[in-house]
C-alpha positions in Angstrom: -7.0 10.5 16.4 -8.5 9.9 12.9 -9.2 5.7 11.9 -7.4 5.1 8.8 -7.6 2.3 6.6 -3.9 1.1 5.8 -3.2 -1.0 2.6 0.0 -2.6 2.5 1.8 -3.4 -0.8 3.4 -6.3 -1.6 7.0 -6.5 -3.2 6.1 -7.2 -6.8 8.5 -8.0 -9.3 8.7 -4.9 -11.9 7.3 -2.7 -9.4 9.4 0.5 -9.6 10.2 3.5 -7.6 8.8 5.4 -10.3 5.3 3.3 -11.0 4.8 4.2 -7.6 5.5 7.7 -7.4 3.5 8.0 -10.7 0.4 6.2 -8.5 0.7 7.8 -5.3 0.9 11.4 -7.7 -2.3 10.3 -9.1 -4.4 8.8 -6.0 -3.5 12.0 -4.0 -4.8 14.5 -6.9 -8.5 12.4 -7.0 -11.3 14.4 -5.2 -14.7 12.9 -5.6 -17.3 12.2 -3.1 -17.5 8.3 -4.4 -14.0 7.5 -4.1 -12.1 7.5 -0.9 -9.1 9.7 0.0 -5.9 9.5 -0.2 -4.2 11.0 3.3 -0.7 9.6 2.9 1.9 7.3 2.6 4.8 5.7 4.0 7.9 4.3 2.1 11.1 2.3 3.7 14.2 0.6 2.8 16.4 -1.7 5.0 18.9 -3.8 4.8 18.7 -7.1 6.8 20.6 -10.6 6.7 18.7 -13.5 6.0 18.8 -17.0 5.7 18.1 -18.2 1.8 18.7 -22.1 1.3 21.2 -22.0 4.1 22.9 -18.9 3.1 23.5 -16.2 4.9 22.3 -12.8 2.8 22.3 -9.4 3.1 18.1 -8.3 1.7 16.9 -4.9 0.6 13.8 -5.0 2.5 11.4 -2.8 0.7 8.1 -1.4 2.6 5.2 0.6 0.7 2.1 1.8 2.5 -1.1 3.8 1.2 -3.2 5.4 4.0 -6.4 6.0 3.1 -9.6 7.5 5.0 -11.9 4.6 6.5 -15.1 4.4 5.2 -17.4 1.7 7.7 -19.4 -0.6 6.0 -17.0 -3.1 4.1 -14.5 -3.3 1.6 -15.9 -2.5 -2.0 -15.8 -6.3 -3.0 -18.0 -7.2 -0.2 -20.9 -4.6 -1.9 -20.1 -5.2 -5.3 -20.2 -9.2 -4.8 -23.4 -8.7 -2.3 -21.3 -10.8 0.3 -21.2 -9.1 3.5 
């Protein structure tokens, strides 16, 4: 019953299981009343076929997720730039 704010990650090339576990180990150990926390996360791996240049191929579909409390009032760019 909680809003969250949920930041989706893209696939990036060089990305790693272990860059990510390294961040998601950091994020969750910060406590400080100016930054926002951490609550959880959610990781996923498929498989799925998919058309590439008229081939049919089988993907690793890789999902990351960082779920984060919801603070009202804007993003941090919007207060930083003074563009709300």
């Amino acid at each position: 019953g909680e809003e969250i704010a949920v930041k989706r990650l893209h696939q990036l090339r060089g990305l790693d299981d272990k860059q990510f576990n390294s961040e998601f180990g950091t994020l969750s150990k910060v406590r400080h009343q100016n930054v926002v926390r951490l609550i959880g996360y959610c990781y996923e791996i498929r498989n799925k076929y998919m058309d590439h240049k008229g081939d049919l191929v089988f993907a690793k579909i890789m999902e990351r997720v960082l779920c984060f409390e919801y603070m009202h009032g804007g993003g941090l760019d919007k207060h930083i730039t003074g563009k709300f």
